[in-house]
TIMI-2910 file (N, C-alpha, C, CB; in pm, 1 decimal, decimal comma, always signed):
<rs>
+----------+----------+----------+----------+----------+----------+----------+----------+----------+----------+----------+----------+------+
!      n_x !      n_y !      n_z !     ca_x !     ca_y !     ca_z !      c_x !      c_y !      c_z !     cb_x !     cb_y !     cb_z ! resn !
+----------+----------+----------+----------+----------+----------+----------+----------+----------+----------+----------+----------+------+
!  -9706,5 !  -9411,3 ! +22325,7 !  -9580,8 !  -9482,7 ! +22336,5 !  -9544,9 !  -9496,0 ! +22484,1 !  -9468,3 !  -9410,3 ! +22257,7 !  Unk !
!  -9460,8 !  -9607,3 ! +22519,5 !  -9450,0 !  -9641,0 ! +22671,7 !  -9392,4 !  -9557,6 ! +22701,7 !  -9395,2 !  -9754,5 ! +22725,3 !  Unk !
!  -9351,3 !  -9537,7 ! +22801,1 !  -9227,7 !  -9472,3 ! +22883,7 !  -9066,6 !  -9496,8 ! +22837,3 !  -9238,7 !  -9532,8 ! +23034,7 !  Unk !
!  -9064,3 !  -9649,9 ! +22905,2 !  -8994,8 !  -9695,8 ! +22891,3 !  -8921,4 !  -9715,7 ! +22700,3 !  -9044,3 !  -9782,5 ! +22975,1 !  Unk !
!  -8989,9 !  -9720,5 ! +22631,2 !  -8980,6 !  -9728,9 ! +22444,6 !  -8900,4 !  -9588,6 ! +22443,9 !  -9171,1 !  -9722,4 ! +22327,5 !  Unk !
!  -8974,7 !  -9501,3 ! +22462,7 !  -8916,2 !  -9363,3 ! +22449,7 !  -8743,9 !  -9320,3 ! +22524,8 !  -9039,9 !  -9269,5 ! +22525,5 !  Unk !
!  -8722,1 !  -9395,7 ! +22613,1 !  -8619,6 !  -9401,1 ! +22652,3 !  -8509,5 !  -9479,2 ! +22586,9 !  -8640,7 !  -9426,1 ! +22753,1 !  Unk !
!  -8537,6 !  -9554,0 ! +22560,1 !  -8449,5 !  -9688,6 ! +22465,3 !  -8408,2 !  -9589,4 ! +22349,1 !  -8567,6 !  -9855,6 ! +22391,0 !  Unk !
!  -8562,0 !  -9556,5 ! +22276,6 !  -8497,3 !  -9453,5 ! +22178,1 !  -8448,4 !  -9358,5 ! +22173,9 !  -8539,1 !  -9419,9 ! +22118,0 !  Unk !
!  -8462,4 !  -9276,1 ! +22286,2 !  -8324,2 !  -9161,5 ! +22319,8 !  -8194,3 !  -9241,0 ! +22282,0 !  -8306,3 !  -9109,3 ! +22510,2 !  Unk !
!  -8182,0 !  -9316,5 ! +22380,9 !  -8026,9 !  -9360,9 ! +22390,3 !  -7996,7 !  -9429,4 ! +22235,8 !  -7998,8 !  -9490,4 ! +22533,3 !  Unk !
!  -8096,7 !  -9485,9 ! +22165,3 !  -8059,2 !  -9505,4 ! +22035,4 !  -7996,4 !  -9385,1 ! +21958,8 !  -8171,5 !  -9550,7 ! +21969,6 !  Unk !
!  -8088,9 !  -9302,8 ! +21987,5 !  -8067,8 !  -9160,7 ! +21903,2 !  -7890,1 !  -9128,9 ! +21934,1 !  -8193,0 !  -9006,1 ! +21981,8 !  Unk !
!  -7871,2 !  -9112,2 ! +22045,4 !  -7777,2 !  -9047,4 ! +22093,0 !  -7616,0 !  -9138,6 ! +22041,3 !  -7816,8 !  -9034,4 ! +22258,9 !  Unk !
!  -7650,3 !  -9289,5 ! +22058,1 !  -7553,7 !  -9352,3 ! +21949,6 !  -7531,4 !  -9345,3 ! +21784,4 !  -7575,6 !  -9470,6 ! +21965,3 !  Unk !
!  -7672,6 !  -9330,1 ! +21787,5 !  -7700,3 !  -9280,7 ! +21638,6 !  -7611,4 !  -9142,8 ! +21580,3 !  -7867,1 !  -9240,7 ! +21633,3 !  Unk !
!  -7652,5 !  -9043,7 ! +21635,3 !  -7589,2 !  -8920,3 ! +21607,9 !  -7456,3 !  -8911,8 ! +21667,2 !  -7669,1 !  -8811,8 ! +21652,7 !  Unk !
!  -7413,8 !  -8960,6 ! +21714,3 !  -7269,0 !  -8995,2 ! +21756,9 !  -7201,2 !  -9059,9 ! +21643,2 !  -7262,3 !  -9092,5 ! +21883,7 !  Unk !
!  -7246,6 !  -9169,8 ! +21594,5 !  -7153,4 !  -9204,1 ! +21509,4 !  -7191,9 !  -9168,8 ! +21357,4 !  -7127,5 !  -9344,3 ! +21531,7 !  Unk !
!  -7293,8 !  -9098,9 ! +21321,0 !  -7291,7 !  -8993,8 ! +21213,6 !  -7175,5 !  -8889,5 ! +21228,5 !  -7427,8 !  -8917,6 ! +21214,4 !  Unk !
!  -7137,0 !  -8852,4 ! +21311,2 !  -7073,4 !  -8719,6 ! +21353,0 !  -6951,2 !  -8732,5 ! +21329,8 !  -7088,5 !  -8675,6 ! +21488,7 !  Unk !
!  -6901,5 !  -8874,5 ! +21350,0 !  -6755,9 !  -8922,4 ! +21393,8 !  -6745,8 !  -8952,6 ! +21245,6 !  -6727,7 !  -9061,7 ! +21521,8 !  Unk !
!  -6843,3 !  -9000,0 ! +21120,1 !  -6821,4 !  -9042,7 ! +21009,5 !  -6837,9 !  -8940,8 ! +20911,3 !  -6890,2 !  -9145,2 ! +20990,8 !  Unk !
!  -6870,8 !  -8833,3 ! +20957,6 !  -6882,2 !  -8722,8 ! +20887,6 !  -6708,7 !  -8624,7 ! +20913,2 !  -7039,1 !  -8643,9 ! +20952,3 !  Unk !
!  -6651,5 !  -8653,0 ! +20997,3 !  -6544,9 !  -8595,4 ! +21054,4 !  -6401,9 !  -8615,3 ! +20913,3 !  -6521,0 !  -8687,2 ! +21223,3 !  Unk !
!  -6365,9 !  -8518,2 ! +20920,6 !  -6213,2 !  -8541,0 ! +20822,2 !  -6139,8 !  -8545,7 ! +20846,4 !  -6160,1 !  -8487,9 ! +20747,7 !  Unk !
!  -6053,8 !  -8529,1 ! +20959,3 !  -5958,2 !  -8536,2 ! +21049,2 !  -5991,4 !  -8689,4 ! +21153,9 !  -5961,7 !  -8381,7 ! +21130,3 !  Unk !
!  -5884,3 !  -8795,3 ! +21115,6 !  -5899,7 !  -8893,4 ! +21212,5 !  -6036,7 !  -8969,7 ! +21272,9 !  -5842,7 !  -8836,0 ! +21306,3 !  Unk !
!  -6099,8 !  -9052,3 ! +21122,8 !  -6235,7 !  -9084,7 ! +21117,7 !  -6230,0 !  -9201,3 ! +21227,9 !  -6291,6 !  -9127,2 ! +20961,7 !  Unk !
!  -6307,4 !  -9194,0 ! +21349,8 !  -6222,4 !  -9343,5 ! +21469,1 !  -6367,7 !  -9436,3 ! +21352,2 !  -6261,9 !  -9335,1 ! +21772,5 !  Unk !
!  -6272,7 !  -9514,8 ! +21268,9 !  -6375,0 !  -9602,3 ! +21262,2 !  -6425,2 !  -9748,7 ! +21340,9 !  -6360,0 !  -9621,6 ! +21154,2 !  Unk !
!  -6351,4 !  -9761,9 ! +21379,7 !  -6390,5 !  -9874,5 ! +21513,0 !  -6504,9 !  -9792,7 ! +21575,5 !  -6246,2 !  -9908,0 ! +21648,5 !  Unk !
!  -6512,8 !  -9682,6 ! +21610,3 !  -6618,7 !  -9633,7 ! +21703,7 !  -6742,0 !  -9627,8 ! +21673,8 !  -6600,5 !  -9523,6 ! +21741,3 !  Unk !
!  -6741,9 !  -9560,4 ! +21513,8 !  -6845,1 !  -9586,3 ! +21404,1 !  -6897,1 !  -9729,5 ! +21424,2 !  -6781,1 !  -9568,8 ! +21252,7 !  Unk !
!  -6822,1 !  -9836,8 ! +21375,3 !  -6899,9 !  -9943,2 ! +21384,5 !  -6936,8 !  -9981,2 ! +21502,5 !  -6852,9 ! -10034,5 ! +21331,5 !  Unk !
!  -6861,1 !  -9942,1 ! +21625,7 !  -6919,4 ! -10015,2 ! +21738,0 !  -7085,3 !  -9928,6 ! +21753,8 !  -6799,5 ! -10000,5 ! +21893,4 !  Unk !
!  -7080,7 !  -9770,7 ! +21754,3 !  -7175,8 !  -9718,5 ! +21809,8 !  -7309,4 !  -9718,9 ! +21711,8 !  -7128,0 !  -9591,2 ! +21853,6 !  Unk !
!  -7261,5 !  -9781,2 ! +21555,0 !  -7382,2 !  -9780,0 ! +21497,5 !  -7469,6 !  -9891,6 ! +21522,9 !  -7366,4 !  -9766,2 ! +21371,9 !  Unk !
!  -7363,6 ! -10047,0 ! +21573,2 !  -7412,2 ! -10178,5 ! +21625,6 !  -7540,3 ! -10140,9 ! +21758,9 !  -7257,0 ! -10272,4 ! +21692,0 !  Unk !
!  -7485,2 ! -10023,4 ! +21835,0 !  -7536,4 !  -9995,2 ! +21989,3 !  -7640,6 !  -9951,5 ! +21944,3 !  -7462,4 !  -9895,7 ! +22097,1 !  Unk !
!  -7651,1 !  -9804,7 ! +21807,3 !  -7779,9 !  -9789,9 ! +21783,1 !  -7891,3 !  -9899,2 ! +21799,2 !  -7778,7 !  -9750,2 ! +21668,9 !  Unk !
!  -7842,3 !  -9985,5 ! +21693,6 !  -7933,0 ! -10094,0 ! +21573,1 !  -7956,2 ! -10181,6 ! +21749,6 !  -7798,9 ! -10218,0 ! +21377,6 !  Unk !
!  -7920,2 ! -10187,3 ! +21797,5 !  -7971,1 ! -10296,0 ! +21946,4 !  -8080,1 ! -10198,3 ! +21967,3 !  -7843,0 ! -10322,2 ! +22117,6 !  Unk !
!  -8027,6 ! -10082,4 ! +22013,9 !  -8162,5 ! -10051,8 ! +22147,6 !  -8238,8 !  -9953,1 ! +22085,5 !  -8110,0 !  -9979,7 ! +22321,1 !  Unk !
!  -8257,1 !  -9917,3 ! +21916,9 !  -8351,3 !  -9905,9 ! +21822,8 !  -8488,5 ! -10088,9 ! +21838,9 !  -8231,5 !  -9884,5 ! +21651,1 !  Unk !
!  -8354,5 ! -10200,3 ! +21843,6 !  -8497,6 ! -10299,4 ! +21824,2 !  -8545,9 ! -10363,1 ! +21945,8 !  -8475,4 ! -10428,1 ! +21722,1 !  Unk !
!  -8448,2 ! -10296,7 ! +22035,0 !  -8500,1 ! -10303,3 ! +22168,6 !  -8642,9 ! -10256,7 ! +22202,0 !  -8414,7 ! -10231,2 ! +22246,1 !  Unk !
!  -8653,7 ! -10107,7 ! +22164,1 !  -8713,9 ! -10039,0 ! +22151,4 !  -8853,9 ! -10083,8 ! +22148,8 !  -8668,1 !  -9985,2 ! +22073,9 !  Unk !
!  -8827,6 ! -10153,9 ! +22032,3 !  -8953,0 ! -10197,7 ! +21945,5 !  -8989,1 ! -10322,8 ! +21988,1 !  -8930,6 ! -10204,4 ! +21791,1 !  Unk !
!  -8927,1 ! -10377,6 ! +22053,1 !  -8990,2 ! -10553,9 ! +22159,0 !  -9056,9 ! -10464,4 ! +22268,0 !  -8822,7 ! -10701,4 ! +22261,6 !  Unk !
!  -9016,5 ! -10383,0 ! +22340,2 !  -9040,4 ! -10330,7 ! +22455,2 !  -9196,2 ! -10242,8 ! +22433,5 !  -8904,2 ! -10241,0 ! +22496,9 !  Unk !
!  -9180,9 ! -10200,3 ! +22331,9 !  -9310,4 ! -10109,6 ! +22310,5 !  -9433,6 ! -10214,0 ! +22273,9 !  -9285,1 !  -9989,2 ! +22174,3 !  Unk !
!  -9435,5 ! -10332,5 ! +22204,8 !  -9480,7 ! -10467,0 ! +22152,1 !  -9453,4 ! -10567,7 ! +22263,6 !  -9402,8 ! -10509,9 ! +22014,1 !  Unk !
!  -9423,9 ! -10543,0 ! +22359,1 !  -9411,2 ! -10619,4 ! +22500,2 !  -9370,6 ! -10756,8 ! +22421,2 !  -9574,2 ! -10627,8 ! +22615,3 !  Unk !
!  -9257,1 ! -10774,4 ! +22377,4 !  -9185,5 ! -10912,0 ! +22349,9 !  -9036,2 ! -10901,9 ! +22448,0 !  -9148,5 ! -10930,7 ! +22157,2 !  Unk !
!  -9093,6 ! -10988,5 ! +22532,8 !  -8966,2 ! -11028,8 ! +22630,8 !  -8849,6 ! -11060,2 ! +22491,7 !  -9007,6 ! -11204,5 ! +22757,7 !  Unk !
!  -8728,0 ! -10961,5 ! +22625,0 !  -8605,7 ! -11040,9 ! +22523,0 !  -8491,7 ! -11073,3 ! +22640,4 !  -8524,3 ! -10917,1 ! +22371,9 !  Unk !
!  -8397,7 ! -11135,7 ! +22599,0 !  -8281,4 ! -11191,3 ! +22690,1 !  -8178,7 ! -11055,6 ! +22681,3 !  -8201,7 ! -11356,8 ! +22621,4 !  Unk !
!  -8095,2 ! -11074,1 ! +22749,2 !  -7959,7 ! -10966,6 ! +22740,0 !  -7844,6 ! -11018,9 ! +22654,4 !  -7888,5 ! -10938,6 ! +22894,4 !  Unk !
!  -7876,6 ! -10899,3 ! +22519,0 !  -7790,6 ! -10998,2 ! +22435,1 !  -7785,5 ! -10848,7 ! +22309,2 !  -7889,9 ! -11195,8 ! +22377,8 !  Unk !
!  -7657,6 ! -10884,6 ! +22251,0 !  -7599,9 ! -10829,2 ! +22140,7 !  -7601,8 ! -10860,4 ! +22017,2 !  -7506,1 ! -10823,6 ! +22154,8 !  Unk !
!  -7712,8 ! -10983,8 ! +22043,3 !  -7763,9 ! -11049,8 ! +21844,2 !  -7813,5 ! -10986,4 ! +21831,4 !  -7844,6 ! -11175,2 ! +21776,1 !  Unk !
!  -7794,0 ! -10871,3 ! +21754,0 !  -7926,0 ! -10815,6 ! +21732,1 !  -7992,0 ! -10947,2 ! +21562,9 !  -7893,6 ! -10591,2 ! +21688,5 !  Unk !
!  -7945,0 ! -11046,6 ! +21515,6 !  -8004,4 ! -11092,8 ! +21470,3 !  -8148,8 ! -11213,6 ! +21600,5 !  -7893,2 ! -11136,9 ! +21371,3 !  Unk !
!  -8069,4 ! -11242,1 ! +21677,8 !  -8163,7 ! -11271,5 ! +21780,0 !  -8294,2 ! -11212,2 ! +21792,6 !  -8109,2 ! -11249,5 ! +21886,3 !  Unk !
!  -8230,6 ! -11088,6 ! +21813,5 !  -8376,8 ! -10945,0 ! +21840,9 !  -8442,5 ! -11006,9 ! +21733,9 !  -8344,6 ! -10728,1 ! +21806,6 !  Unk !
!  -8390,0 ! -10951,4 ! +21584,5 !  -8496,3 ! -10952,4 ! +21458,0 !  -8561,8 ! -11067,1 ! +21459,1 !  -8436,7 ! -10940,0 ! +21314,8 !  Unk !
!  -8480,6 ! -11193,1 ! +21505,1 !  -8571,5 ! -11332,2 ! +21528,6 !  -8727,8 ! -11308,0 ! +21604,5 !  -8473,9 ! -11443,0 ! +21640,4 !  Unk !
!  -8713,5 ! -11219,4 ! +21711,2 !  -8815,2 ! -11222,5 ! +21798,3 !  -8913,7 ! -11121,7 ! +21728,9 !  -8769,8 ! -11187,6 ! +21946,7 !  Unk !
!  -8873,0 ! -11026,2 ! +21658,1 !  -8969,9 ! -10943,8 ! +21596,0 !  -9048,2 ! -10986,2 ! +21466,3 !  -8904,9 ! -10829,1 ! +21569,3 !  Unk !
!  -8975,5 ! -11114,1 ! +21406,7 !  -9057,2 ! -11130,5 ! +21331,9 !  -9142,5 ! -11254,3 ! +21332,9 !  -9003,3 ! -11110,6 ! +21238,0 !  Unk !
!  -9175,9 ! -11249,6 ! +21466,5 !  -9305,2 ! -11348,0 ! +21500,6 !  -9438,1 ! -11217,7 ! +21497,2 !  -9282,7 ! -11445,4 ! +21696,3 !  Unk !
!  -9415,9 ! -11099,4 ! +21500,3 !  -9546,1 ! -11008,2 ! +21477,3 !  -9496,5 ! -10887,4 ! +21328,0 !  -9583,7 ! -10901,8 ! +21663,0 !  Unk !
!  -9351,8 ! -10893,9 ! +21277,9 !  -9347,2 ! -10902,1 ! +21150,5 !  -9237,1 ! -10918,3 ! +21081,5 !  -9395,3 ! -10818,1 ! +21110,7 !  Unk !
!  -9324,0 ! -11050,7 ! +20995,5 !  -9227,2 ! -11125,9 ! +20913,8 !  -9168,4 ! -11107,8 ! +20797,9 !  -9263,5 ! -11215,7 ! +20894,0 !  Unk !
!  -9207,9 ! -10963,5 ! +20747,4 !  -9141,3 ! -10896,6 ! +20661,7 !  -8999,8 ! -10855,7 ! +20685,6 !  -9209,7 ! -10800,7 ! +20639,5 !  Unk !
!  -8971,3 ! -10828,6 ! +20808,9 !  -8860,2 ! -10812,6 ! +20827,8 !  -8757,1 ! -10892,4 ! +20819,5 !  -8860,9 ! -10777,0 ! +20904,2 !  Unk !
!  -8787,4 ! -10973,0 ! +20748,3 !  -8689,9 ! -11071,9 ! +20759,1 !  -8604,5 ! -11046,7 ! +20675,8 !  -8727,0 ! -11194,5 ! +20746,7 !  Unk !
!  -8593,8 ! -10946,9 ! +20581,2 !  -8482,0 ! -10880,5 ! +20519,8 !  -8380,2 ! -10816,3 ! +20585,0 !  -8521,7 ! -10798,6 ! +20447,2 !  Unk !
!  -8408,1 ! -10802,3 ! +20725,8 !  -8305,1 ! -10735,8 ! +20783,4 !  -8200,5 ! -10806,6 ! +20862,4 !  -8357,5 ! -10647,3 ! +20856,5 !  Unk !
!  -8235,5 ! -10943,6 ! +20857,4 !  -8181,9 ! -11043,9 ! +20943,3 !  -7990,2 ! -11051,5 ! +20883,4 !  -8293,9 ! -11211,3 ! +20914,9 !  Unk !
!  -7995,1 ! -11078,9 ! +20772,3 !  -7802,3 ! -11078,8 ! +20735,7 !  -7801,9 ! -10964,4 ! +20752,7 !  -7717,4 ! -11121,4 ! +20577,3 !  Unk !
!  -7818,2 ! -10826,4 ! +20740,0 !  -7769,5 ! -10709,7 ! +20799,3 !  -7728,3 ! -10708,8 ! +20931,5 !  -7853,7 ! -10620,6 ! +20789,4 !  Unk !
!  -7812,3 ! -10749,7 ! +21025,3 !  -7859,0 ! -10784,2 ! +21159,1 !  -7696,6 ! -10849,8 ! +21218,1 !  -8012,7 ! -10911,0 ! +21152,8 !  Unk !
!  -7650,9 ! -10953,0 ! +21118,6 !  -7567,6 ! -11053,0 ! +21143,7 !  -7426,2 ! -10975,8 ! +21135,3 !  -7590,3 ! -11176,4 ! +21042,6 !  Unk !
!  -7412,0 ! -10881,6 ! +20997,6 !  -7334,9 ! -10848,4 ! +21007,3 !  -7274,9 ! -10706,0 ! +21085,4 !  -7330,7 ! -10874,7 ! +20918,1 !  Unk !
!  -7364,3 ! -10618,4 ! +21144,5 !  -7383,8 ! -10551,4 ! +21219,0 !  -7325,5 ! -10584,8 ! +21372,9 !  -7500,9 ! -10538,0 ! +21197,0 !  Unk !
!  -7404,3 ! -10742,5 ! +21376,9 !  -7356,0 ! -10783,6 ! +21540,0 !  -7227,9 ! -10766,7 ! +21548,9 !  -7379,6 ! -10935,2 ! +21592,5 !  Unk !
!  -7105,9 ! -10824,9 ! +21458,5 !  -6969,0 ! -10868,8 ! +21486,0 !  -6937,7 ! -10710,8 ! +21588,1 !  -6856,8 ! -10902,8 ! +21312,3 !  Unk !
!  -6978,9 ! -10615,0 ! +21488,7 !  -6949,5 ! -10497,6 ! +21545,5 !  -6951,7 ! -10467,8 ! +21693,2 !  -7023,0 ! -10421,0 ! +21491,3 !  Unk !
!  -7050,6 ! -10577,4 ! +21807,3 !  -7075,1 ! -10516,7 ! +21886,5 !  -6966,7 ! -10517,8 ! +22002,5 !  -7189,2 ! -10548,2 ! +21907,0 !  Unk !
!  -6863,9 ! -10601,8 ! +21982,1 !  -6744,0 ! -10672,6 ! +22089,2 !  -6579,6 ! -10701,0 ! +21953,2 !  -6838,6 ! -10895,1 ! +22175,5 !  Unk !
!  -6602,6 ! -10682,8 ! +21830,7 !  -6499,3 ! -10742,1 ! +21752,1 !  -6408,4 ! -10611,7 ! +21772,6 !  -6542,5 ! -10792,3 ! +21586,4 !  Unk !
!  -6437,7 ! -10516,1 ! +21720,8 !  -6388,0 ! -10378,3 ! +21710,2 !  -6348,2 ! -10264,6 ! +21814,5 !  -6472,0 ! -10328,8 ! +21646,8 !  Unk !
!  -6397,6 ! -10318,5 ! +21948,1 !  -6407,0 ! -10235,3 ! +22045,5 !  -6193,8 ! -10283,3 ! +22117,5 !  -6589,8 ! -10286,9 ! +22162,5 !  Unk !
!  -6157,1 ! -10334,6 ! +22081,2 !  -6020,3 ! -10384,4 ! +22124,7 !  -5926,7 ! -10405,5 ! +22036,4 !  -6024,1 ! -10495,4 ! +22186,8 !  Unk !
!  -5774,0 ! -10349,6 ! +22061,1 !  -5695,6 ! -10347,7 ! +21931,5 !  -5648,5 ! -10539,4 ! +21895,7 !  -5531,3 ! -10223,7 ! +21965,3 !  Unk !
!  -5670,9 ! -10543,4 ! +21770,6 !  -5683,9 ! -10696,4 ! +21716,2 !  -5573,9 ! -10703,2 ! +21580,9 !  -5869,1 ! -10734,4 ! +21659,9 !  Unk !
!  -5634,6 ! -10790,1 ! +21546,0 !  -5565,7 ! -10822,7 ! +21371,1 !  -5588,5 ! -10689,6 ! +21307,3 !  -5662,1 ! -10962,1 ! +21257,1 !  Unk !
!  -5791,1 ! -10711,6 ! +21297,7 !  -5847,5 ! -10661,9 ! +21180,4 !  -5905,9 ! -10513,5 ! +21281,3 !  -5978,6 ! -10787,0 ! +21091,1 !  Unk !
!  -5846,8 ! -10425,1 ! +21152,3 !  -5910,3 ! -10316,6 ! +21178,4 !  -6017,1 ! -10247,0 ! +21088,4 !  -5821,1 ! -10243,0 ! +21200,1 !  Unk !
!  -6095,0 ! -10190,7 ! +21096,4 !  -6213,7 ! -10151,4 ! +21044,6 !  -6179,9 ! -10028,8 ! +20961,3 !  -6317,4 ! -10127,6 ! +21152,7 !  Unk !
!  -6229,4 ! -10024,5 ! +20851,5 !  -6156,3 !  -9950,2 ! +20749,0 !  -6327,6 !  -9785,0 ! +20737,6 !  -6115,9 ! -10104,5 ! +20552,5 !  Unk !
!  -6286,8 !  -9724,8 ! +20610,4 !  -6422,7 !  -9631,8 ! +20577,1 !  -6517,9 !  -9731,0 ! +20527,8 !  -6402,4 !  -9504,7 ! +20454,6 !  Unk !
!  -6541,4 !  -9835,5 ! +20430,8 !  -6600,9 !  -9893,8 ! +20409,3 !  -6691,6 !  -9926,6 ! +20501,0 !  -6550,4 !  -9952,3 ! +20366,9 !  Unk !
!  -6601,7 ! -10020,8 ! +20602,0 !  -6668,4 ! -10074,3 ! +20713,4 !  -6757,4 !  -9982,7 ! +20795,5 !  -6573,1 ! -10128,4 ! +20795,7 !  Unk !
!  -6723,4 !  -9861,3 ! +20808,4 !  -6809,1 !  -9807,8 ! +20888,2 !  -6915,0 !  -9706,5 ! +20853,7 !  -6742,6 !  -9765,7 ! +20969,7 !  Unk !
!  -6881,2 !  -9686,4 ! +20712,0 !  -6989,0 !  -9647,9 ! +20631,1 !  -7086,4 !  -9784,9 ! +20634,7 !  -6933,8 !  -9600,0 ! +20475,3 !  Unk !
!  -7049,8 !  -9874,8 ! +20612,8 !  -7164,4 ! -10007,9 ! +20530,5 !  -7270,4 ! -10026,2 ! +20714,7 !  -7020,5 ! -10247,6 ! +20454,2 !  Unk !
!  -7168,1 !  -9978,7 ! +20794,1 !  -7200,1 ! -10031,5 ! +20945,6 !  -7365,5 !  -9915,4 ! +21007,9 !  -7007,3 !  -9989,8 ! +21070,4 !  Unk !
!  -7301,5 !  -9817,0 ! +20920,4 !  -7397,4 !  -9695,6 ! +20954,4 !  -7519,4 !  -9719,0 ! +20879,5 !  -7337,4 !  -9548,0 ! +20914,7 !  Unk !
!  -7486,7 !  -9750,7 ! +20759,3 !  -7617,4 !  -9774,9 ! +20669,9 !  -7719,8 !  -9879,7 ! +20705,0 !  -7576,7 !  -9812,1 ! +20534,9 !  Unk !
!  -7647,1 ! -10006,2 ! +20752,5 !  -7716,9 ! -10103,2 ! +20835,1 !  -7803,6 ! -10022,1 ! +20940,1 !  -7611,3 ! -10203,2 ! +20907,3 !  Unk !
!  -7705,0 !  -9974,7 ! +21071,4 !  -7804,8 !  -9900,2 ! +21141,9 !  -7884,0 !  -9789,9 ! +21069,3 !  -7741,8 !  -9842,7 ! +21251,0 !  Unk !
!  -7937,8 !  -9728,4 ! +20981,7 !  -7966,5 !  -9637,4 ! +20959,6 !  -8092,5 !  -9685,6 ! +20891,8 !  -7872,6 !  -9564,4 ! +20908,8 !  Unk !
!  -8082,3 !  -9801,7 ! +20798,3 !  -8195,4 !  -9891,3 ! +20763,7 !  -8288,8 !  -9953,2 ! +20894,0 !  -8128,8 ! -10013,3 ! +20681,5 !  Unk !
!  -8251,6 !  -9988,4 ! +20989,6 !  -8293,3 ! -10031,2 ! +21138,2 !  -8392,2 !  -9964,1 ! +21157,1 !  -8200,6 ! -10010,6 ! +21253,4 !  Unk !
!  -8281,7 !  -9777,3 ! +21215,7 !  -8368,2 !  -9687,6 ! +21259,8 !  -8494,3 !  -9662,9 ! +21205,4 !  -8314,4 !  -9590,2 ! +21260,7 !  Unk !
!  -8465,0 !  -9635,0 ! +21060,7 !  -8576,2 !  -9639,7 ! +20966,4 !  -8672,6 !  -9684,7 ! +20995,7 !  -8561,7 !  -9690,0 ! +20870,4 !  Unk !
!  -8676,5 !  -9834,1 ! +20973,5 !  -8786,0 !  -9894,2 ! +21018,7 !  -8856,0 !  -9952,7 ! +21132,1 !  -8785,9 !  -9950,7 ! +20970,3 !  Unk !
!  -8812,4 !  -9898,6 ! +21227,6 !  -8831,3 !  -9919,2 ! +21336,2 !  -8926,1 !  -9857,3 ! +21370,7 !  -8747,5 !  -9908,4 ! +21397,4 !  Unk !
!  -8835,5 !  -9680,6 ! +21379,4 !  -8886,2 !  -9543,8 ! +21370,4 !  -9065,1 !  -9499,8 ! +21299,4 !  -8764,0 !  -9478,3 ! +21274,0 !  Unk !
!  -9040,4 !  -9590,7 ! +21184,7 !  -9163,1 !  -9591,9 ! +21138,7 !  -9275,2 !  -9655,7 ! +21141,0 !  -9155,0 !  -9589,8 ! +21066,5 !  Unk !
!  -9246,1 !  -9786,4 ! +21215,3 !  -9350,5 !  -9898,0 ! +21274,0 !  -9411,9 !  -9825,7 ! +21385,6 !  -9279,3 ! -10047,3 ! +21330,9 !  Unk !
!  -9293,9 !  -9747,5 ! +21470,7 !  -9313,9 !  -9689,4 ! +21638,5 !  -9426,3 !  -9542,5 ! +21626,3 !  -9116,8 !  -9624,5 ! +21719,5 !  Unk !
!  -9420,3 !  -9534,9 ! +21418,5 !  -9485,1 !  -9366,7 ! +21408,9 !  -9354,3 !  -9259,8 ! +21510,7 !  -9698,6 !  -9360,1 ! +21516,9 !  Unk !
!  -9300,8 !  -9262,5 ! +21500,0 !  -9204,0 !  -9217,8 ! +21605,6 !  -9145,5 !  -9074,1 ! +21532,6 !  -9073,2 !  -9347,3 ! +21639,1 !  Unk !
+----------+----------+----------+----------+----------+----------+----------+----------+----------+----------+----------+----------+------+
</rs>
């Protein structure tokens, strides 16, 4: 594994287990944070995985974009693409007080998205 892959996936990890922690919490669940930090996972989890597969990518928060680019080497994934979509809103919607606020649902459904990501990511990378 590159250097560089292994690093991406730290910092995945570290959003990852961050917002497990915060959704596991009973006292004052921040769910805005949940969804933002599970969105941050699910990026630089498929970051990860362009970078290790040397697929140039732009600087960007689709992570349906990303999945676009990954599934020119696999197109199975293309199940992950409306997850992908709904995951993104997370990455800028939630981070600022608005209308809509993000409920348990939301940041449960937000985690599971990332958590399906990691998954398979994790397991393409043998990781």
């Amino acid at each position: 594994m590159k250097k560089q892959t292994a690093k991406w996936l730290e910092y995945a990890d570290r959003d990852y287990e961050l917002a497990r922690s915060l959704l596991r919490r009973k006292k004052r669940p921040v769910h805005s944070h949940i969804c933002f930090l599970s969105q941050q996972s699910a990026e630089k989890y498929l970051k990860a995985f362009l970078i290790e597969h040397d697929l140039p990518f732009e600087k960007t928060h689709n992570l349906a974009r990303l999945i676009d680019l990954i599934l020119t080497i696999r197109p199975e994934w293309e199940l992950y693409k409306l997850p992908a979509v709904i995951l993104t809103r997370y990455a800028v919607e939630f981070r600022y007080p608005g209308d809509e606020e993000p409920n348990k649902k939301s940041a449960t459904d937000a985690m599971t998205i990332a958590s399906d990501i990691r998954t398979v990511v994790l397991t393409d990378l043998k990781y």
